[in-house]
N, C-alpha and C positions, 0 to 999 in steps of 0.2 A: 618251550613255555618258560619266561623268568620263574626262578623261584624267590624262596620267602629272601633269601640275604639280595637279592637284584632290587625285590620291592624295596626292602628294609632303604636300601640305598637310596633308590628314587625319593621316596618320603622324606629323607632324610634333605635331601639338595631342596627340594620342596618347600619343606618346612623353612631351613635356614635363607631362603629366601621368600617365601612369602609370606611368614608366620610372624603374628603381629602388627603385620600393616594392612592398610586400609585397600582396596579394590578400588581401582578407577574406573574399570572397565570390566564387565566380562559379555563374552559373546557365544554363546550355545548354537551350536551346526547340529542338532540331533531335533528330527519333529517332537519331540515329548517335552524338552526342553526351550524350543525356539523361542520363547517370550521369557523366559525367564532373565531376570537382571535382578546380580547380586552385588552392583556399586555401590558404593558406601560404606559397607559392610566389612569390619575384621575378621582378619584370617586370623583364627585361634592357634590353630597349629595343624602340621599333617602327620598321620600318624598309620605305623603298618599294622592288617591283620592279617596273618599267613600272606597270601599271594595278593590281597585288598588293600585300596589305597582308599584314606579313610580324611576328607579335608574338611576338615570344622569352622566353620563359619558363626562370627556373630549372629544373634536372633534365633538358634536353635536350630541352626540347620547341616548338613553333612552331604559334598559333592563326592558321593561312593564310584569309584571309577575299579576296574581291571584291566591287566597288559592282555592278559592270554598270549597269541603268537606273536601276532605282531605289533599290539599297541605301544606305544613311545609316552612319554612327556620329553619336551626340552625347553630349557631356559636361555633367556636372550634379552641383551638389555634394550630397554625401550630404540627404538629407530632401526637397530640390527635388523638383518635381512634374517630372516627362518629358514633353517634347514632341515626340519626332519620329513621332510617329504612335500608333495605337490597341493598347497590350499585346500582339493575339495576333498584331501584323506584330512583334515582339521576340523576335528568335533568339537573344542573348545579352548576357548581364550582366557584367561585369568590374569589382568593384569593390573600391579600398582606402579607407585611412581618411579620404584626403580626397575622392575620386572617385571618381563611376556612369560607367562606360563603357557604353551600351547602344546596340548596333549590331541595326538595324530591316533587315526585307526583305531579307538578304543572302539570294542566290544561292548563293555558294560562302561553307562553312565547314567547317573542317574541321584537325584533329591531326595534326601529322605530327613523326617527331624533325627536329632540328634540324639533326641530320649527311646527313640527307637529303632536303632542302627543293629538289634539284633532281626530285626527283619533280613536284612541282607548278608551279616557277619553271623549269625546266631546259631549255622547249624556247624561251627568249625571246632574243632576241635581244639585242646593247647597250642596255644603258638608259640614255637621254640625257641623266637628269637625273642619273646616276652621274658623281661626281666623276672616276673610273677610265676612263669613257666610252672603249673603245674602236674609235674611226673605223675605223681600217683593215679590224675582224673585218665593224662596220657594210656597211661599201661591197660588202667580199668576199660577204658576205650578198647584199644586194640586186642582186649581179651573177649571182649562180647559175642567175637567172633573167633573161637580157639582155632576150628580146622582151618580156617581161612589162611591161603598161601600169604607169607608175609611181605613179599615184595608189592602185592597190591597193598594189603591190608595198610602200610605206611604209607602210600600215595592218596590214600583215604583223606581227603582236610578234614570230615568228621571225627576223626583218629586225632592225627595232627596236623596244625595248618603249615602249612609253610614249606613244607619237604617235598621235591619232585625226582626227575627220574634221575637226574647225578647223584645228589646226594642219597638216594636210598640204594642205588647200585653203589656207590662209596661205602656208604656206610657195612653194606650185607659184607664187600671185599672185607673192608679190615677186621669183622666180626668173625670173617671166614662161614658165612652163612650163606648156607644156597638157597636161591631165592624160591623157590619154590617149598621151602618149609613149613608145615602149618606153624602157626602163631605159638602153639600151645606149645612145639617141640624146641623153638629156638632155644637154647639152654640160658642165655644171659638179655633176655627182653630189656631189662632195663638198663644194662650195658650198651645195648644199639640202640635206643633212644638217647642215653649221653652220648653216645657217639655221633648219631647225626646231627644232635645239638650241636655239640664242639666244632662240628667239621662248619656250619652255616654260619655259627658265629664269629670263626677267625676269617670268613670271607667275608661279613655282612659292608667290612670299609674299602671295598676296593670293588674297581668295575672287571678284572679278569679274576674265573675263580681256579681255585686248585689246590687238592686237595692229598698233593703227595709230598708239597714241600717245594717243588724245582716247577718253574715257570716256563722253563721252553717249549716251545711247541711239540705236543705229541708225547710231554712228559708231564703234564698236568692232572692228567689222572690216572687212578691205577687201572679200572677198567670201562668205563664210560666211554663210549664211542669207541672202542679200541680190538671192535670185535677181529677178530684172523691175525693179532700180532701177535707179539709173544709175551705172557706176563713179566712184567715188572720185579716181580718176586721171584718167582720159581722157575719164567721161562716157559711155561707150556701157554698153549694157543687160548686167547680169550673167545669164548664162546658167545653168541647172540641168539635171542630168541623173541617172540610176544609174549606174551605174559598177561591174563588176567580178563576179565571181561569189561567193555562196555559200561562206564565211563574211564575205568581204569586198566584199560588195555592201552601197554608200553611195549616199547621194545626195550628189553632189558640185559645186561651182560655180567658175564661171572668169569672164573676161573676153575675151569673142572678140576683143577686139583687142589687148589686150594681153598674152594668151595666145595666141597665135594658132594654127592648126594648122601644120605648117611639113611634115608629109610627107604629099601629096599622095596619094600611096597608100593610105594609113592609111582604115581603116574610120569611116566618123562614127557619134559615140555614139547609144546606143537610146534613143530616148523623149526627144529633147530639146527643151527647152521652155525660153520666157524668161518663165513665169510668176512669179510674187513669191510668194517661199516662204516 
């Protein structure tokens, strides 16, 4: 599932190409939408909320779209042939006189006014790649719930928007936080929020992410996919597991030594294995 810096990006290509000009054309493939036509109409701008892509339209209105797994947008100048996949995966068309906006396989699409777009954004929590970002409402959030394991508890958008399972497994490594800590125990909460900020926002302009510094392949991150090899840091074997429940059950990876467990008490994760995932 993209996270907040993949959306940030889309929106971003988005905006710089349809933001301020006029619609000539658009064509809704969704039944809820089928009659809808929003020709004529300026594009205000597009704009991210966490993992939401948020398109403002003249006359007060907002095309609220999600990627999830595997929704797309791609851009194409008028006459170009389309590649992001086969016509009847194309939910919708957006297009002006110099650009095809055609976004494939969306999950979520959908109308809403503009004065009311917390209907659909409104239960998310700070979003980190928001210049406004605010920490404090962040922290207050993810303390509501102290015993709560933290590796869910940041995958929470009601927490914060925009962080998924790279960056909160990045994030716990360099924190050296095991994921399974309650919230209340992590000792620098608002250190691993700037941290996972930092880490989204040196990736938010580029389309491969990586968050160890070196871009080759299988050195991109420190432990994110990287279950049964050997860490980065220290050498010992990165471990994998699930983690959490229903909606926010992930498969998650650490470092047992440089994560270590540190409360004794604490239940050990389900199903865990140092297979290479």
């Amino acid at each position: 599932m993209p996270e907040g810096d993949t959306v940030w990006l889309v929106a971003r290509h988005l905006d710089d190409a349809l933001g301020r000009d006029v619609l000539t054309r658009t064509d809704f493939r969704v039944p809820a939408l089928a009659t809808t036509d929003l020709a004529g109409r300026t594009v205000l701008g597009v704009v991210p909320r966490g993992k939401h892509l948020l398109v403002r339209v003249e006359g007060g209105l907002t095309l609220h779209s999600r990627l999830r797994m595997d929704g797309a947008w791609h851009l194409h100048r008028p006459g170009q042939r389309w590649t992001g996949g086969p016509d009847h995966e194309v939910r919708v068309v957006l297009s002006t006189e110099s650009w095809d906006a055609i976004g494939y396989r969306l999950p979520v699409l959908e109308l809403v006014e503009t004065a009311r777009e917390d209907v659909v954004v409104g239960h998310l929590g700070p979003d980190l790649l928001d210049p406004a970002f605010d920490r404090d409402e962040a922290l207050r959030r993810l303390m509501r719930a102290p015993g709560r394991e933290i590796g869910p508890a940041l995958l929470d958008q009601s927490n914060l928007a925009g962080i998924g399972n790279i960056y909160t497994a990045e994030s716990l490594f360099l924190q050296r936080v095991w994921p399974w800590t309650p919230v209340v125990d992590v000792a620098d909460l608002g250190g691993l929020v700037d941290r996972a900020r930092r880490l989204l926002d040196a990736n938010k302009g580029h389309a491969s992410q990586s968050t160890t510094g070196d871009p080759r392949r299988g050195h991109e991150h420190w432990v994110h996919r990287r279950g049964g090899r050997p860490c980065l840091r220290c050498g010992a074997r990165i471990a994998t597991a699930t983690q959490g429940e229903p909606p926010y059950d992930r498969v998650t990876w650490w470092c047992p030594s440089c994560q270590p467990q540190r409360l004794p008490e604490a239940r050990p994760p389900a199903r865990r294995t140092t297979r290479r995932a």
